[in-house]
N, C-alpha and C positions, 0 to 999 in steps of 0.2 A: 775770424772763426765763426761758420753760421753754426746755431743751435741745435743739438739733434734733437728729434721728434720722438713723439712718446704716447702711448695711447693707458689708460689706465682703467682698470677693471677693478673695482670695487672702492667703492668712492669714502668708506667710511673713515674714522678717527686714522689707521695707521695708513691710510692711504692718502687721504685729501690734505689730512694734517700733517699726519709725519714726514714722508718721502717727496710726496708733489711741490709741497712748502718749497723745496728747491727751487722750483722753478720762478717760483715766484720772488725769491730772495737772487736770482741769477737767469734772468732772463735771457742773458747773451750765450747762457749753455745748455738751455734746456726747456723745450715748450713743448707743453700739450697739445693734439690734435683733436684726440676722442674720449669719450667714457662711456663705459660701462655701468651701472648701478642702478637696483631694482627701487632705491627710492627715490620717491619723484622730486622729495626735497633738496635732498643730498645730491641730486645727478643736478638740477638747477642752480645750486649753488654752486656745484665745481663747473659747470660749465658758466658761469658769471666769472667767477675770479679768475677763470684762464682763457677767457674769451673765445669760446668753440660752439663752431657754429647748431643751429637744434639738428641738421641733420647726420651730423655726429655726436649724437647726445643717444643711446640707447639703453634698455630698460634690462637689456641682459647682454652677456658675454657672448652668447650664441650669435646674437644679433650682430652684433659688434666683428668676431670673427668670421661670420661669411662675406666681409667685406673683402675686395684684394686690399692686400698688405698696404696698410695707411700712414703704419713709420716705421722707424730703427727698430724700435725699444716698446715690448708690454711691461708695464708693471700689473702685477697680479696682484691682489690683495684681497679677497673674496675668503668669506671662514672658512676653516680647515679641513672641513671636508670636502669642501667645490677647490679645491687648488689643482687636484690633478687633470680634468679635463681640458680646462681654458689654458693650460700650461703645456700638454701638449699638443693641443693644436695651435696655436701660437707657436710654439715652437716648428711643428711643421710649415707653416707661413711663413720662416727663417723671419720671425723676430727676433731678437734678441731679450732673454725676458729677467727679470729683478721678480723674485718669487719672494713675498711675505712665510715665514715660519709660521709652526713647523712646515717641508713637504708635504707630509699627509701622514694620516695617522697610520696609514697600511704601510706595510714594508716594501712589499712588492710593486705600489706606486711609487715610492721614493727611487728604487733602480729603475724600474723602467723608464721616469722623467730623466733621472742622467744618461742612461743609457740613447734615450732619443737626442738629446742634445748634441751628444758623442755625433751621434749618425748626421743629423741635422749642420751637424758643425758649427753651432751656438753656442752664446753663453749664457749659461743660466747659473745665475745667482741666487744664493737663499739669505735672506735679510739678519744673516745674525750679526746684529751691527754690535755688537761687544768688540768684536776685531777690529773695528773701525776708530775706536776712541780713544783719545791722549791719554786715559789711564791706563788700557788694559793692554795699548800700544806700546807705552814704556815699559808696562811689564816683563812684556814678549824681550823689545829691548835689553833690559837687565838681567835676563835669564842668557839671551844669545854672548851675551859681554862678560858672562862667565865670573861674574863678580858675585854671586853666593857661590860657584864652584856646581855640580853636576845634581840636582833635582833628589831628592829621596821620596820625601812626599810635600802633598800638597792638600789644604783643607779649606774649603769654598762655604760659604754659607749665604741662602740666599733668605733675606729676613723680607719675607712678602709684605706685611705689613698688614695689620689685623684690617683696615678700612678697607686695601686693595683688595684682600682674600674674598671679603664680605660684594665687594663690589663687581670685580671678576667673576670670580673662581665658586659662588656660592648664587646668588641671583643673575649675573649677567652672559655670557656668551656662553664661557667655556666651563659651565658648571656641571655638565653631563659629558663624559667621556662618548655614549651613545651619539652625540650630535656636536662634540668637537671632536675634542683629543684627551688621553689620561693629561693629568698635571706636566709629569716629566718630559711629556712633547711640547701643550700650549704654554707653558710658564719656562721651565727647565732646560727646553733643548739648546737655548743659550749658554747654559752653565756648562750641559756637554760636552759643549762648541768648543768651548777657550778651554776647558781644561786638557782638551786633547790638542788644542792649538800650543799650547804651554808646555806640556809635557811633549812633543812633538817626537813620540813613539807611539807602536801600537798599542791597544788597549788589548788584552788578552783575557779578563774574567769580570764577572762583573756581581754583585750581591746587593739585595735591596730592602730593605721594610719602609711601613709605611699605614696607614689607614687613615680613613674618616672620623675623625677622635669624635669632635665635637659639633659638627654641624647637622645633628640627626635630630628629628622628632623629640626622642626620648628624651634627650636635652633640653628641650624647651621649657621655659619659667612658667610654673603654674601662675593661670588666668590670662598667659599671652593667646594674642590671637593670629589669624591668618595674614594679618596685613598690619604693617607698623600702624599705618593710621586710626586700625580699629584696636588697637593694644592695647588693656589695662596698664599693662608694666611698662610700656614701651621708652618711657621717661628712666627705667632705670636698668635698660641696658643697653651696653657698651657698641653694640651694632644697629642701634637706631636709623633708619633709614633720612624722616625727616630731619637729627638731628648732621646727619651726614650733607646729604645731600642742597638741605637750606643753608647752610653755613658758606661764609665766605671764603671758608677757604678750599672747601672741594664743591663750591657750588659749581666749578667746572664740566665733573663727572657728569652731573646730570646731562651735558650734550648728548648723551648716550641714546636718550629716550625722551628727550626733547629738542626741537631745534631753538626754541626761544627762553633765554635762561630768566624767564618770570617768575615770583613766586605762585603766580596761579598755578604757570602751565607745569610748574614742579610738582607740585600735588596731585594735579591730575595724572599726569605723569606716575604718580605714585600709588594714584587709585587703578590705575586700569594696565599697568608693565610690572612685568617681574621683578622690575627693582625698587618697587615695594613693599613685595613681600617679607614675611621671616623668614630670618637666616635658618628657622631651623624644621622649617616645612617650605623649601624651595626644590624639589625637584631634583637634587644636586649629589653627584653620584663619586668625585673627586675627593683624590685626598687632600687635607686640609695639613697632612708633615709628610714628609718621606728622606729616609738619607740614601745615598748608594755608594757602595763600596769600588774601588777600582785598581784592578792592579796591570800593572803597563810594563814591557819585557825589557829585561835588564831588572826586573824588580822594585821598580819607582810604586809607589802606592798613591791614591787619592781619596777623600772623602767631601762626598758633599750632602748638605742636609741642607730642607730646602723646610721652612716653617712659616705659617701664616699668624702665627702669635706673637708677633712683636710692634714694637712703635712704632720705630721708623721703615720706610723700605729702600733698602739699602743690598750691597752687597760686601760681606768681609772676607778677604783671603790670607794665608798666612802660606808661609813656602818655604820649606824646609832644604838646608843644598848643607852639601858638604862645605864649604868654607863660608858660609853665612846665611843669614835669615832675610825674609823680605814678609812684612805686612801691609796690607794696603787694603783702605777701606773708601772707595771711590772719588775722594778728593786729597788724599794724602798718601806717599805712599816709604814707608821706614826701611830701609836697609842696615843691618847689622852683619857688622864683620867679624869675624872669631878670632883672626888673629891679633889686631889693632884693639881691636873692641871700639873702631869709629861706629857712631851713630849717623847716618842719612837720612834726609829727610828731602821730597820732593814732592812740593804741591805741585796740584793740575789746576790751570785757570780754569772757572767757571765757565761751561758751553753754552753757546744761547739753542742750540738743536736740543732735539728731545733725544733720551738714551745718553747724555751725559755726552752728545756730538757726534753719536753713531748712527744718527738718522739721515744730517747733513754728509758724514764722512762715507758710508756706503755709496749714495747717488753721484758725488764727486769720484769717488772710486771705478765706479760701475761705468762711467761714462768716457772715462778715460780708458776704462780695459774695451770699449765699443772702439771708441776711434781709433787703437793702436790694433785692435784686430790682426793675427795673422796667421787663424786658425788653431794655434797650439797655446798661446797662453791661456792662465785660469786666473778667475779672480779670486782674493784672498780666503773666500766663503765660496768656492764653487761647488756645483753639484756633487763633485766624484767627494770632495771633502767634507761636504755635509752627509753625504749620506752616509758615510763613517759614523763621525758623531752621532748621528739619528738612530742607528743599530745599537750605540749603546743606550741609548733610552730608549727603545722597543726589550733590549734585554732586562734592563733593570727592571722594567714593569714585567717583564714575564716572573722574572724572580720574584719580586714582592705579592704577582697572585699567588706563587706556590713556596711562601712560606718562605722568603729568604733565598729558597738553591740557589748558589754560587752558578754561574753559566759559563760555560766555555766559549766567548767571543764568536771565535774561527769557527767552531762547527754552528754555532748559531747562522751564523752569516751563512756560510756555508749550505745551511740547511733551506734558506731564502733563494740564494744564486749557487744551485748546482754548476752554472758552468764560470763560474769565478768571478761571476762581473764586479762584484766586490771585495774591498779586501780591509781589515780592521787598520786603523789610521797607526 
């Protein structure tokens, strides 16, 4: 079996590290040809580790797609607001593309990139690797096997973790909704994902609250200053940047904004990038908790709340069915039956992929739905399926700008694609 080919566009953390990492852990089914990526360091390094040559090493996706069609497969991975161009033109170039989450923050890009694929007759996948992984996989499993009996509700909670929040969602990428995506698309659209995967009915309404509690100006500790570094206090709060970032155990993060993890170039690092600023003068417009309400026909209910105030980051679900219970908190997962009142218990081996094996388990996926091609299958995250899920977080945030209203799904959608092209999951 030779390798298929693959060109990749935005070489950063979930691209070079995450997805590509395949290629490199499985040589015999998957090689790079080209990249894409505006920094000079980043495109040299992935063009080192995958051995491609400088004259496919380019500085932009533009560059890259006026070339004739140079393999199978783009991976996209470019921030969330460049997703929809290189996506569908790639897709016009009948590649085959693996799209990084969310689609796009607009509604009207997310149908039009499925709808061209439709046309194009490609597959385009959106990376929500939650469906990909031995937890959430046997989940699915134990709901289809009928062993808690028919779904009432279900309650998701995604514990962000106060470092991540700080690190993300407050100083780094996706900290302005203006120049990524609200929370509920760049964090959340996963949780969407699987809970409409799970409950695997439509979603019919949807209800949201939510704010910016705590990562404002006004909050800030009298005598703090602009920059951890220059901080009176900076020693006695909980979001210290140096005391983050120096540390061995998330001196990781720092790749973000450094490529060499020295303690000089940390600092520096620290004095001249956003991710050494206060958390509480960062520019940052997201919220920092949000829950949303969901009710699915037949009357199945959901709740998920998504908080950046916790220790660990994790995710806990609990599942409520007519003849038993199911919890599961991403390495264990408890079944309880009502009639017997047996207890179950089933751990998940530890994944060596990032996403708890859904980073690995997509690209394996994905590559298999490329070579079985026959025009009509979808892969388990395809366009027409995500874009489902992605309607109900474009709803829930319309909700929570206006105060909670409840949405009615269908006319919402409806209101996006007059002439049907979508339909609630």
């Amino acid at each position: 079996m030779n390798p298929m080919t693959a060109v990749l566009v935005g070489a950063g953390a979930r691209g070079a590290k995450g997805y590509a990492r395949y290629a490199l852990d499985y040589p015999h089914e998957l090689t790079f040809v080209a990249v894409a990526e505006a920094d000079p360091i980043r495109r040299a390094r992935f063009a080192e580790d995958h051995d491609i040559p400088p004259e496919r090493c380019f500085a932009s996706w533009e560059q890259l797609l006026e070339q004739p069609r140079l393999a199978e497969i783009a991976m996209i991975c470019t921030q969330d607001q460049m997703h929809y161009e290189p996506t569908m033109l790639a897709l016009k170039q009948h590649y085959h593309v693996m799209l990084e989450k969310p689609m796009s923050p607009t509604p009207a890009e997310c149908i039009d990139m499925e709808r061209m694929a439709r046309e194009q007759n490609r597959l385009l996948t959106i990376c929500h690797v939650l469906r990909y992984t031995p937890f959430w996989s046997k989940i699915k499993q134990v709901i289809q096997e009928g062993r808690i009996g028919e779904v009432v509700s279900i309650q998701l909670n995604e514990n962000v973790g106060y470092w991540h929040i700080a690190h993300s969602f407050v100083r780094g990428n996706w900290n302005n909704s203006n120049t990524s995506s609200p929370m509920i698309l760049a964090k959340s659209c996963h949780d969407m994902d699987v809970l409409s995967w799970l409950m695997d009915r439509p979603c019919l309404r949807v209800s949201s609250f939510g704010s910016l509690k705590y990562f404002r100006e006004e909050q800030a500790p009298q005598g703090s200053g602009d920059r951890c570094l220059d901080c009176a206090v900076e020693s006695t709060c909980a979001y210290s940047a140096p005391r983050f970032y120096l540390s061995d155990q998330y001196k990781g993060w720092a790749g973000h904004f450094t490529p060499e993890l020295t303690r000089q170039n940390i600092i520096q690092g620290l004095r001249d990038t956003d991710y050494g600023r206060c958390v509480f003068r960062s520019d940052n417009n997201v919220v920092d908790h949000q829950v949303v309400n969901m009710e699915f026909e037949g009357g199945a209910t959901a709740m998920f709340s998504m908080c950046g105030f916790t220790y660990e980051q994790e995710r806990r679900i609990q599942i409520m069915g007519t003849q038993g219970e199911l919890r599961g908190e991403e390495d264990k997962i408890t079944l309880y039956d009502f009639l017997t009142h047996q207890k179950t218990t089933i751990d998940i081996p530890a994944q060596t992929s990032g996403h708890g094996g859904g980073d690995s388990g997509i690209v394996r996926d994905f590559l298999n739905q490329v070579r079985g091609y026959n025009g009509q299958d979808e892969s388990k995250s395809s366009a027409s399926a995500s874009v489902r899920s992605h309607m109900i977080a474009f709803a829930a945030e319309s909700s929570r700008l206006n105060g909670g209203q409840a949405i009615e799904l269908n006319d919402y959608m409806r209101q996006l694609a007059p002439a049907g092209a979508v339909q609630a999951e």
